[in-house]
TORFILO-174801 format. One record per atom (N, C-alpha, C, O): residue number from 1; atom name; z, y, x. Coordinates in Angstrom, 1 decimal. Each point is the difference from the previous one (the first is absolute). Layout:
<mido:NUM, pado:CA, up:Z, north:Y, east:X> $
...
% end
This chain:
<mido:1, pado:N, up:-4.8, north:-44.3, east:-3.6> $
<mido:1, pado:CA, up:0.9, north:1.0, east:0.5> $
<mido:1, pado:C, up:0.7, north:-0.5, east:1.3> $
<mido:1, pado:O, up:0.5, north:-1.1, east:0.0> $
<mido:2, pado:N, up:-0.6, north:2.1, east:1.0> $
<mido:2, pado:CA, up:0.6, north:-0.6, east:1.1> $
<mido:2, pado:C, up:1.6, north:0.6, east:0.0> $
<mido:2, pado:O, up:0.6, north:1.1, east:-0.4> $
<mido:3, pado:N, up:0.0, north:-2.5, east:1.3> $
<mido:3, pado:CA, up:1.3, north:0.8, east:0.3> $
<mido:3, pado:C, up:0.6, north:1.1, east:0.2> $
<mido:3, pado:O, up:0.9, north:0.4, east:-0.7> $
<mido:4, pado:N, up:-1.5, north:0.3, east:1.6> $
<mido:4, pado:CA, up:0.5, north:1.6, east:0.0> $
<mido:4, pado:C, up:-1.4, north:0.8, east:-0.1> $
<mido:4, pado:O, up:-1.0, north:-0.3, east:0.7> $
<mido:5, pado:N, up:1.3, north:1.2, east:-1.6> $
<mido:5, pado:CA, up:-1.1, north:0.9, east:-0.6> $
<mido:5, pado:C, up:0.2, north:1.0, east:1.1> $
<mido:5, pado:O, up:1.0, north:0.0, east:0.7> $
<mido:6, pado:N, up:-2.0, north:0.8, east:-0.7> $
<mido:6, pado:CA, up:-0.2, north:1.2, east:0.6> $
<mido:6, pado:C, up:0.8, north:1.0, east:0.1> $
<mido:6, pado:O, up:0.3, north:0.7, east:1.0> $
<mido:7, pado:N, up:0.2, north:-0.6, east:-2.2> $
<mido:7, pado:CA, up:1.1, north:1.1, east:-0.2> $
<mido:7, pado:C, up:1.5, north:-0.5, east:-0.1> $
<mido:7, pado:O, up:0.8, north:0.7, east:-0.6> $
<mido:8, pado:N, up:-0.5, north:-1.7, east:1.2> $
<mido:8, pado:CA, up:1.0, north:-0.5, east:-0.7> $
<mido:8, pado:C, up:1.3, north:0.8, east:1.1> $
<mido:8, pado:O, up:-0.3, north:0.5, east:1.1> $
<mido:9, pado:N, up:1.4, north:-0.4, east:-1.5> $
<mido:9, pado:CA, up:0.9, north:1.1, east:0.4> $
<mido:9, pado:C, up:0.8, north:-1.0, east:1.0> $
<mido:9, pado:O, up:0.7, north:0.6, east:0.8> $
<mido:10, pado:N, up:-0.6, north:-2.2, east:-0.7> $
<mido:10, pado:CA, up:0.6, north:-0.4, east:1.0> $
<mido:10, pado:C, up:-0.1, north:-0.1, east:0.7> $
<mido:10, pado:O, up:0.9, north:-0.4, east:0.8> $
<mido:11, pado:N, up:-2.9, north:0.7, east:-0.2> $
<mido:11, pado:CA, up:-0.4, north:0.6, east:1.2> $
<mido:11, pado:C, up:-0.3, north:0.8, east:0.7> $
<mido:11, pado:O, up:-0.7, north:0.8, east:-0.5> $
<mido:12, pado:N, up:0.9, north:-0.5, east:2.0> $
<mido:12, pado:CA, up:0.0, north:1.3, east:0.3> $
<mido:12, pado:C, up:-1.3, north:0.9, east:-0.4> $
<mido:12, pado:O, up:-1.1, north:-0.5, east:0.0> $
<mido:13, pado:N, up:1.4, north:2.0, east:-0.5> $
<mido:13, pado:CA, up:-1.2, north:0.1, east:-0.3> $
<mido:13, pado:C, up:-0.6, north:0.2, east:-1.4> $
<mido:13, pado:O, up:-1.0, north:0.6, east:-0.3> $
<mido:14, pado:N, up:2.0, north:-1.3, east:-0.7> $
<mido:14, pado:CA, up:-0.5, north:-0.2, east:-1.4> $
<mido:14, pado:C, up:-0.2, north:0.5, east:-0.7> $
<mido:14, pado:O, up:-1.1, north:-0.3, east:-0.6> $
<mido:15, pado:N, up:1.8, north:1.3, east:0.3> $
<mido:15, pado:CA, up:0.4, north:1.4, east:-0.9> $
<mido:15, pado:C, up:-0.4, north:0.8, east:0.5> $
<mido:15, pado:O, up:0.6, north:0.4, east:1.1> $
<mido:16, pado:N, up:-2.0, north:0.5, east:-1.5> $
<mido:16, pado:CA, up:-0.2, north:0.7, east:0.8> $
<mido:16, pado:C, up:0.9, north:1.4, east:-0.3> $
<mido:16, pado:O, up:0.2, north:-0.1, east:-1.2> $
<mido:17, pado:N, up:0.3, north:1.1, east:1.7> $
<mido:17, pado:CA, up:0.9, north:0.8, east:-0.4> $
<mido:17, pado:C, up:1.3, north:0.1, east:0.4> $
<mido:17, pado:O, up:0.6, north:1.0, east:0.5> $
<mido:18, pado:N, up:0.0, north:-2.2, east:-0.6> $
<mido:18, pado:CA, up:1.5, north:-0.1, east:0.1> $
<mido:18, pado:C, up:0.5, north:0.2, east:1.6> $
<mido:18, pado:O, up:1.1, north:0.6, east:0.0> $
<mido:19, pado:N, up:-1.5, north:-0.8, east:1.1> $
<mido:19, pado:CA, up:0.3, north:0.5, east:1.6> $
<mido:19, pado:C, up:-0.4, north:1.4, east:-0.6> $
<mido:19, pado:O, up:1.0, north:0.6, east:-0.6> $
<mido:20, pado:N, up:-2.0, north:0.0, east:0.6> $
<mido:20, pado:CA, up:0.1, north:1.9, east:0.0> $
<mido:20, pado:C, up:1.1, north:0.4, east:-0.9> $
<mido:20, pado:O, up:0.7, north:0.8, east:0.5> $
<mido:21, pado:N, up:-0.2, north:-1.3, east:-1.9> $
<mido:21, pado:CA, up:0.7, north:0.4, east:-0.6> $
<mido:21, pado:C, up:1.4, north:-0.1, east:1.0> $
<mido:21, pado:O, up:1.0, north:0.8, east:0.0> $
<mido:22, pado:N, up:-1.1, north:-1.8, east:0.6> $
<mido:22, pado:CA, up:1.5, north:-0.1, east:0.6> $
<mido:22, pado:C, up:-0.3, north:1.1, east:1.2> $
<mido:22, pado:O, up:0.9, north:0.8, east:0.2> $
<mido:23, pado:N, up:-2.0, north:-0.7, east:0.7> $
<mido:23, pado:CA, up:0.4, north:0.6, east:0.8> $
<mido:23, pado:C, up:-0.2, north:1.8, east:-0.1> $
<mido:23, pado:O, up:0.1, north:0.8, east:1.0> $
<mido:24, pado:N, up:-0.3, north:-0.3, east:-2.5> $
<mido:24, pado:CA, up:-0.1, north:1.1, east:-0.2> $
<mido:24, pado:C, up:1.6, north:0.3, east:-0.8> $
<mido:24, pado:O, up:0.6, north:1.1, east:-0.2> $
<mido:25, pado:N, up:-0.4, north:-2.1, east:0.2> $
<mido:25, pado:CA, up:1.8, north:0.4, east:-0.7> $
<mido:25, pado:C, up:1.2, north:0.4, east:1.5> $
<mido:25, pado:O, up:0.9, north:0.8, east:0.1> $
<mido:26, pado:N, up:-1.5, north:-1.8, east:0.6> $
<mido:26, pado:CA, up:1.1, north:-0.5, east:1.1> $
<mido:26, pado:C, up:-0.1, north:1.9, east:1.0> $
<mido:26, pado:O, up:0.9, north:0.7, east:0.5> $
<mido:27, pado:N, up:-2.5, north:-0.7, east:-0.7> $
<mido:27, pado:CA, up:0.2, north:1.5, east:0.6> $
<mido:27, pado:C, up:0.1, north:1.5, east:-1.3> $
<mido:27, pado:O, up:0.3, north:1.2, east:0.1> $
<mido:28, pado:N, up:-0.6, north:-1.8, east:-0.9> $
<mido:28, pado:CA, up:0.8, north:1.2, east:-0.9> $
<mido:28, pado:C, up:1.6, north:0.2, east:0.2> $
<mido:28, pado:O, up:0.6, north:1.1, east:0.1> $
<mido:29, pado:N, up:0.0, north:-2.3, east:0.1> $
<mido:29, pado:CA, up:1.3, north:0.4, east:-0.2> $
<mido:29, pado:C, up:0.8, north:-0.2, east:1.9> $
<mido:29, pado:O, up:1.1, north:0.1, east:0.4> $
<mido:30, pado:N, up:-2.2, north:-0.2, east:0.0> $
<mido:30, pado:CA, up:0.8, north:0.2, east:1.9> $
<mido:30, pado:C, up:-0.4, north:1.3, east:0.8> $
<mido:30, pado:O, up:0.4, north:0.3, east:1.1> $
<mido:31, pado:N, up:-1.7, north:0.5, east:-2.0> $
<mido:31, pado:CA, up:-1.0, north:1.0, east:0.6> $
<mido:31, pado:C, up:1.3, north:1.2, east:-0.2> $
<mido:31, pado:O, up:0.5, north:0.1, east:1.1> $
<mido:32, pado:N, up:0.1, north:0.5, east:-2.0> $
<mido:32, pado:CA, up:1.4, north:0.8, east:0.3> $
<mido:32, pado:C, up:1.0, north:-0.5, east:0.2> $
<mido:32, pado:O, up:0.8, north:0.9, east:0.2> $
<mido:33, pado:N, up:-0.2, north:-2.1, east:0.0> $
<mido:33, pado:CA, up:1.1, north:-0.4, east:1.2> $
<mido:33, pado:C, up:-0.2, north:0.3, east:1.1> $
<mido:33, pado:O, up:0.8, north:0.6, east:0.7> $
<mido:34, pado:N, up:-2.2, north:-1.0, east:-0.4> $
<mido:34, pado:CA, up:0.0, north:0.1, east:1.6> $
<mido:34, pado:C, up:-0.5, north:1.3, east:-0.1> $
<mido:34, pado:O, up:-0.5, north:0.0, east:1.1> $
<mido:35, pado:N, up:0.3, north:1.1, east:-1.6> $
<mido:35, pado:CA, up:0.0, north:1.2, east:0.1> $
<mido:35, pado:C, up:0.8, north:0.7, east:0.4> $
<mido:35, pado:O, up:-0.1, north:0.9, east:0.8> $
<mido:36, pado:N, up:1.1, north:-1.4, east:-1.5> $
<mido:36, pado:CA, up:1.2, north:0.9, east:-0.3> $
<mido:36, pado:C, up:1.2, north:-0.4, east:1.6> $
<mido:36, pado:O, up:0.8, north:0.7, east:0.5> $
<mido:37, pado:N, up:-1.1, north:-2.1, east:-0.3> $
<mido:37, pado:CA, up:0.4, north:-0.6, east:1.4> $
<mido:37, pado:C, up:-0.6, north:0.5, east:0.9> $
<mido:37, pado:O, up:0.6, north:0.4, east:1.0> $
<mido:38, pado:N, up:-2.2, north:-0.1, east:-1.2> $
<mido:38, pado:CA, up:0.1, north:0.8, east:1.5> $
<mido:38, pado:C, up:0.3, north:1.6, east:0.1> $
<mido:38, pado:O, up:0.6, north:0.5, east:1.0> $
<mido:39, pado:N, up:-0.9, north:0.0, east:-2.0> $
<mido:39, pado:CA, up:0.5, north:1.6, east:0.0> $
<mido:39, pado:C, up:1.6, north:0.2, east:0.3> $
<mido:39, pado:O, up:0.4, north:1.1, east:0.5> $
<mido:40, pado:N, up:0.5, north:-2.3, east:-0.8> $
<mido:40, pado:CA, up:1.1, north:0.3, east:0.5> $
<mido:40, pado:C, up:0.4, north:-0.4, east:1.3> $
<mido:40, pado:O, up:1.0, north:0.5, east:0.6> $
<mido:41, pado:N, up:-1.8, north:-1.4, east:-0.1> $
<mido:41, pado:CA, up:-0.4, north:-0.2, east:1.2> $
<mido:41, pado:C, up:-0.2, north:1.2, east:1.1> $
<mido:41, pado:O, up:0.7, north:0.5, east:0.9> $
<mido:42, pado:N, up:-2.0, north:-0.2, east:-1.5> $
<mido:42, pado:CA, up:-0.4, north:1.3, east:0.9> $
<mido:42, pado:C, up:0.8, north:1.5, east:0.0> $
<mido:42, pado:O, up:0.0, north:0.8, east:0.9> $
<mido:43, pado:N, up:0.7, north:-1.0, east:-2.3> $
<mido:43, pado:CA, up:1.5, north:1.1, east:0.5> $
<mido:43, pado:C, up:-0.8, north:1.3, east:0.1> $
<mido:43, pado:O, up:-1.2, north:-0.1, east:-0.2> $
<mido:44, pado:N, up:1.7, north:1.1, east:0.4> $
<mido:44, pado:CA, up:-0.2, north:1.5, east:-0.1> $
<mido:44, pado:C, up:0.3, north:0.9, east:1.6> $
<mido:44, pado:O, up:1.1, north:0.0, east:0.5> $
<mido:45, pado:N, up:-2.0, north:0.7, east:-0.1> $
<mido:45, pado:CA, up:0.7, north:0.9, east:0.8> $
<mido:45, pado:C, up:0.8, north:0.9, east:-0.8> $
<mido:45, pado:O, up:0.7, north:0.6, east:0.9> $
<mido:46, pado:N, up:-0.5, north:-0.2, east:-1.5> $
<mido:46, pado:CA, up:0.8, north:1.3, east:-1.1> $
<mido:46, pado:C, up:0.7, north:-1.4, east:-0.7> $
<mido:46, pado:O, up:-0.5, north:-0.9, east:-0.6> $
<mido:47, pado:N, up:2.4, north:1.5, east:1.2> $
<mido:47, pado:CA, up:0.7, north:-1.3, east:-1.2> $
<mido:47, pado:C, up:0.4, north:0.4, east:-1.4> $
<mido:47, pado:O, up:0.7, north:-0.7, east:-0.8> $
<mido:48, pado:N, up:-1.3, north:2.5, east:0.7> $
<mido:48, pado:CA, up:-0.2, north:0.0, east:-1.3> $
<mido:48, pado:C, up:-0.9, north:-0.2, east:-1.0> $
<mido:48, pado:O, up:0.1, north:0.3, east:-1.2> $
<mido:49, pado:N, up:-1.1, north:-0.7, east:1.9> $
<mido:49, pado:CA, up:-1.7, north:-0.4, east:-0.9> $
<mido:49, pado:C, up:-0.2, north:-1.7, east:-0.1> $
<mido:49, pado:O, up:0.4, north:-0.9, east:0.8> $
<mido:50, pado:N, up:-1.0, north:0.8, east:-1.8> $
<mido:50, pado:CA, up:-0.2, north:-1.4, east:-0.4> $
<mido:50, pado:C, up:-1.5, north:0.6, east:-0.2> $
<mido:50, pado:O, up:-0.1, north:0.3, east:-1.2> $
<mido:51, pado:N, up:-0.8, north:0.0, east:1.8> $
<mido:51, pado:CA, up:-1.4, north:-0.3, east:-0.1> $
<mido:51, pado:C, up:-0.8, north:-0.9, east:0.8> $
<mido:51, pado:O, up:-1.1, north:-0.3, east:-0.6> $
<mido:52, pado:N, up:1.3, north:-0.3, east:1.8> $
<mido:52, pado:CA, up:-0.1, north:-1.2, east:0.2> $
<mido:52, pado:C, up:-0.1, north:-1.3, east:-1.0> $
<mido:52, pado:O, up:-1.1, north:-0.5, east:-0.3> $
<mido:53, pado:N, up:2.3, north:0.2, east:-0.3> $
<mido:53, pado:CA, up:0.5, north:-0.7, east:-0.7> $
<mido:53, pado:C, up:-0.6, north:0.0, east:-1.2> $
<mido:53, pado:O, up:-0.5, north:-1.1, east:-0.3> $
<mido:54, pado:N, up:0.2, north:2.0, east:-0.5> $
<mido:54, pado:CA, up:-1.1, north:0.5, east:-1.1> $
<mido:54, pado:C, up:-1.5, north:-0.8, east:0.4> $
<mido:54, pado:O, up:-0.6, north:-0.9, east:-0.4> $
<mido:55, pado:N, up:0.4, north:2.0, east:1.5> $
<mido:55, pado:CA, up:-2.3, north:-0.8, east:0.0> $
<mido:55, pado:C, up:0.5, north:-1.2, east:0.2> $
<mido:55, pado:O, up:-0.9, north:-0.7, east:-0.4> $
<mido:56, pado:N, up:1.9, north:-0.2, east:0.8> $
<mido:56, pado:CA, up:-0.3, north:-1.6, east:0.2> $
<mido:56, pado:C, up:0.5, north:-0.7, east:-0.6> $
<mido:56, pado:O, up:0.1, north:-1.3, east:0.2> $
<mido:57, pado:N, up:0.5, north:2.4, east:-1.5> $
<mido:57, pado:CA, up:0.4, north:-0.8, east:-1.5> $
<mido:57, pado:C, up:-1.3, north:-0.3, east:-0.5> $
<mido:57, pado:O, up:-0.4, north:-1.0, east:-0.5> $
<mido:58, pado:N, up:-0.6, north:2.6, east:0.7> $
<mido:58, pado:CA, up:-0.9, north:0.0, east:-1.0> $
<mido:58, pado:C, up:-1.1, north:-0.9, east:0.6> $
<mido:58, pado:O, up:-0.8, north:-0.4, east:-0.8> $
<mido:59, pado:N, up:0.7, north:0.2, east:1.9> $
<mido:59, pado:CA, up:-1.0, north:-0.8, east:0.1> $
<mido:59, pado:C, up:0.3, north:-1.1, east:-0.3> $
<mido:59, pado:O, up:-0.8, north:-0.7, east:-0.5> $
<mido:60, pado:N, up:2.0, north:0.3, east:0.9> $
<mido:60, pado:CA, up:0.3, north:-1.7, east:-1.2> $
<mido:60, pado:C, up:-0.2, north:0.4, east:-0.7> $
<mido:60, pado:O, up:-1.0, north:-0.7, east:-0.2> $
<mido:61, pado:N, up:1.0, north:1.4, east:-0.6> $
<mido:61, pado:CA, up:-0.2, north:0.1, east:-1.6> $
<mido:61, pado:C, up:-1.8, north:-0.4, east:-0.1> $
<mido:61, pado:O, up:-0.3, north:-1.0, east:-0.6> $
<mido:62, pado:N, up:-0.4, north:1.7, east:1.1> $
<mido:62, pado:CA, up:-1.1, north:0.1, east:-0.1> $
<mido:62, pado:C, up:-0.7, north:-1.7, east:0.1> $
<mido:62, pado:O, up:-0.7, north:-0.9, east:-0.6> $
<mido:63, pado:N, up:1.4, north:1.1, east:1.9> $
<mido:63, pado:CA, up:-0.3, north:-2.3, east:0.5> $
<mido:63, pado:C, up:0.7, north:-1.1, east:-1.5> $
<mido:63, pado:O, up:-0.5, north:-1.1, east:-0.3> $
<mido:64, pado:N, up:1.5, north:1.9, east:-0.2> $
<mido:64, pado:CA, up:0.4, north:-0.4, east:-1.0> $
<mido:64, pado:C, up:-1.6, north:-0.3, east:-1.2> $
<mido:64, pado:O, up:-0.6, north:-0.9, east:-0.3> $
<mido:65, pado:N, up:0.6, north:2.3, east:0.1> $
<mido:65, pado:CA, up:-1.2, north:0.0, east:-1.4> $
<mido:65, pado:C, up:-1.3, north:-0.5, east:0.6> $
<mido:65, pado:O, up:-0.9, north:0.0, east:-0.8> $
<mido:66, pado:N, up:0.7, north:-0.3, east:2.1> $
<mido:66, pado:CA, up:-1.2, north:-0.7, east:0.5> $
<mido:66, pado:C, up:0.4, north:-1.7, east:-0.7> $
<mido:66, pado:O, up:-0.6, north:-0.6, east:-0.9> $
<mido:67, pado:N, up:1.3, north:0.3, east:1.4> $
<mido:67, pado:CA, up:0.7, north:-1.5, east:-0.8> $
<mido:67, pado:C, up:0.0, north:-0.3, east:-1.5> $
<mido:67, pado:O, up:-0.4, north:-1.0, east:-0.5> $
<mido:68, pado:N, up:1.0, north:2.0, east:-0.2> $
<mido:68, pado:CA, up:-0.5, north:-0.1, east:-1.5> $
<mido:68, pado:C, up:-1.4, north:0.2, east:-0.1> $
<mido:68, pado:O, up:-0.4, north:-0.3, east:-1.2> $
<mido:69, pado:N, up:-0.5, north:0.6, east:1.9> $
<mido:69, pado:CA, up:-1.2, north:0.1, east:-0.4> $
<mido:69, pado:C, up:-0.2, north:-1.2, east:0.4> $
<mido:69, pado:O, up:-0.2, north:-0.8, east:-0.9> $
<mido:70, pado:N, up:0.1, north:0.4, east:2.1> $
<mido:70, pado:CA, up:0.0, north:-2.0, east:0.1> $
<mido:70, pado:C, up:-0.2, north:-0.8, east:-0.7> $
<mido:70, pado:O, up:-0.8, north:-0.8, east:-0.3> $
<mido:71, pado:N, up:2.2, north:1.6, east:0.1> $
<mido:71, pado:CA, up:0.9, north:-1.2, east:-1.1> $
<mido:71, pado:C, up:-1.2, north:-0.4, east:-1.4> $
<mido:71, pado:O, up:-0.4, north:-1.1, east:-0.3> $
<mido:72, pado:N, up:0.3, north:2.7, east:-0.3> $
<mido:72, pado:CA, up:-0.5, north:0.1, east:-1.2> $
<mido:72, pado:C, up:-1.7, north:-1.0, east:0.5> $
<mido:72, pado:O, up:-0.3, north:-1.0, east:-0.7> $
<mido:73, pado:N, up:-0.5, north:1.6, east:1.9> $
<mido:73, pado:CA, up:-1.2, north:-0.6, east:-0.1> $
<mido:73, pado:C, up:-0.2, north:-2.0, east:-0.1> $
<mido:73, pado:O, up:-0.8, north:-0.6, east:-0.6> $
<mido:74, pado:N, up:2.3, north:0.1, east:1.6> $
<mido:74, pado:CA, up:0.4, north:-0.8, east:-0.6> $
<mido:74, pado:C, up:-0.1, north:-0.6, east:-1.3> $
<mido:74, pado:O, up:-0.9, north:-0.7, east:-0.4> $
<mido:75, pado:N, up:1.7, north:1.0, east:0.0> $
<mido:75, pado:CA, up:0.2, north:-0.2, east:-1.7> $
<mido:75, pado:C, up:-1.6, north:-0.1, east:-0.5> $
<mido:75, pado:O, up:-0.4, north:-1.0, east:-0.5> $
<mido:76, pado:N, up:-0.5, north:2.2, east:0.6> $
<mido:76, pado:CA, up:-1.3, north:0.1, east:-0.5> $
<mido:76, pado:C, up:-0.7, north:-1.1, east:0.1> $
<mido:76, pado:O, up:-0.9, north:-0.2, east:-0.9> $
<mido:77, pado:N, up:1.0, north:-0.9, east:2.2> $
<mido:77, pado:CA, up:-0.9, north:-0.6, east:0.5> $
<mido:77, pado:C, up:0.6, north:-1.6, east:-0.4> $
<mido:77, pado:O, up:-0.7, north:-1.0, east:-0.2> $
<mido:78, pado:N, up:2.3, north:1.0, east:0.1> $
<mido:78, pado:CA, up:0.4, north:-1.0, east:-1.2> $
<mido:78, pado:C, up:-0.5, north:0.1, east:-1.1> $
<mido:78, pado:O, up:-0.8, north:-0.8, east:-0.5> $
<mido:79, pado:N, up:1.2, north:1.8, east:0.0> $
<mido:79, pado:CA, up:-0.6, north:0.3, east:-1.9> $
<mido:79, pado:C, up:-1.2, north:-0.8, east:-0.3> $
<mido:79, pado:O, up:-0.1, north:-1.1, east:-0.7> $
<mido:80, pado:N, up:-1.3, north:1.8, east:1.5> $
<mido:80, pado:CA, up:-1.1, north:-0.7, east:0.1> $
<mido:80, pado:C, up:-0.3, north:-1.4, east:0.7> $
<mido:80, pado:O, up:-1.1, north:-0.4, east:-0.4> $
<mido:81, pado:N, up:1.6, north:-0.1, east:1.0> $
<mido:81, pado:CA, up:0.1, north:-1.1, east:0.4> $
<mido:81, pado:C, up:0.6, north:-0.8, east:-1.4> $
<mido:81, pado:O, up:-0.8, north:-0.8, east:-0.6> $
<mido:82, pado:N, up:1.9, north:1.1, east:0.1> $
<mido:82, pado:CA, up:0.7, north:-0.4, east:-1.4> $
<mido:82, pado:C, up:-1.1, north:-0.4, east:-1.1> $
<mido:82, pado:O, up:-0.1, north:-1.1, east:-0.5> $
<mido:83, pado:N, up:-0.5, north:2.1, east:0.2> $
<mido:83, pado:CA, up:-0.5, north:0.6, east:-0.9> $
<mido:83, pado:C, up:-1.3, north:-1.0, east:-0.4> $
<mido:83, pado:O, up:-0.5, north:-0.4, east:-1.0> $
<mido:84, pado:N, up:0.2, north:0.4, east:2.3> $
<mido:84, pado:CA, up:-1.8, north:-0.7, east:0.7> $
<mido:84, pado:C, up:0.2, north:-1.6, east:-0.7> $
<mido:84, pado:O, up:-0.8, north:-0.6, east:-0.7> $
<mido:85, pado:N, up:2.5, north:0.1, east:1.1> $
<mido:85, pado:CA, up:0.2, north:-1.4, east:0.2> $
<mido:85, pado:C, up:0.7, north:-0.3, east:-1.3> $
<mido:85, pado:O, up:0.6, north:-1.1, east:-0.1> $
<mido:86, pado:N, up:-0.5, north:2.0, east:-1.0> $
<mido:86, pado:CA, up:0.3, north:-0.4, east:-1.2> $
<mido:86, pado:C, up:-1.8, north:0.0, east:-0.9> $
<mido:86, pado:O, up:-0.5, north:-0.8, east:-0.7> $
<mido:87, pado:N, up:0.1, north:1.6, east:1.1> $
<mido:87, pado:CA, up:-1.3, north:0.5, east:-0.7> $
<mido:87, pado:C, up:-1.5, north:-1.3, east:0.7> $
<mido:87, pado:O, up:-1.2, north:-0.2, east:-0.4> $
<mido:88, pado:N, up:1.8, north:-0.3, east:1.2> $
<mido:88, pado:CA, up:-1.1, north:-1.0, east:0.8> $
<mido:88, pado:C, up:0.4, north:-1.5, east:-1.5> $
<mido:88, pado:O, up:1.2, north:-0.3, east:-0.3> $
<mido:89, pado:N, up:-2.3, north:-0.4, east:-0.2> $
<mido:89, pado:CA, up:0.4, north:-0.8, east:-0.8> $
<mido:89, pado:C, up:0.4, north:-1.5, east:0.8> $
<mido:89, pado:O, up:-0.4, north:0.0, east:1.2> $
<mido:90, pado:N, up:1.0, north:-0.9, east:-1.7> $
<mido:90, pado:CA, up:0.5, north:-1.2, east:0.9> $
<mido:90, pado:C, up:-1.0, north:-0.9, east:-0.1> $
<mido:90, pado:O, up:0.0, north:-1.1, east:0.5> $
% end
């Protein structure tokens, strides 16, 4: 056995999974902030309507549930990676 295995998590690269998981979280939870920042941004001609503000909630929202899916395909591609490297015999 050599020093560092293939998969080993203290090199870049190791785990396969864990970068998408992180970067499907990082935009699940910034995809309606910055939505919601720019729709208040972009402001309203009518200062009684917030419909501006709404489509660029919802489309963070939407950039949001793009990220949990990420996230989730993440996860999938850990699991199996997991899964492979308990079930491979030593």
């Amino acid at each position: 056995m050599t020093e560092f295995e293939p998969t080993d998590p203290a090199r870049s690269g190791g785990t396969p999974g864990i970068a998408i998981m992180v970067l499907g979280a990082v935009i699940a939870v910034l995809g309606p902030l910055f939505g919601l920042l720019a729709g208040s941004m972009a402001g309203s001609p009518d200062p009684d309507s917030t419909g501006q503000l709404f489509q660029y909630l919802v489309v963070g929202l939407l950039l949001g549930g793009v990220g949990v899916v990420i996230l989730y395909l993440g996860f999938v591609l850990y699991r199996r990676w997991r899964r492979n490297k308990e079930a491979r015999p030593k």
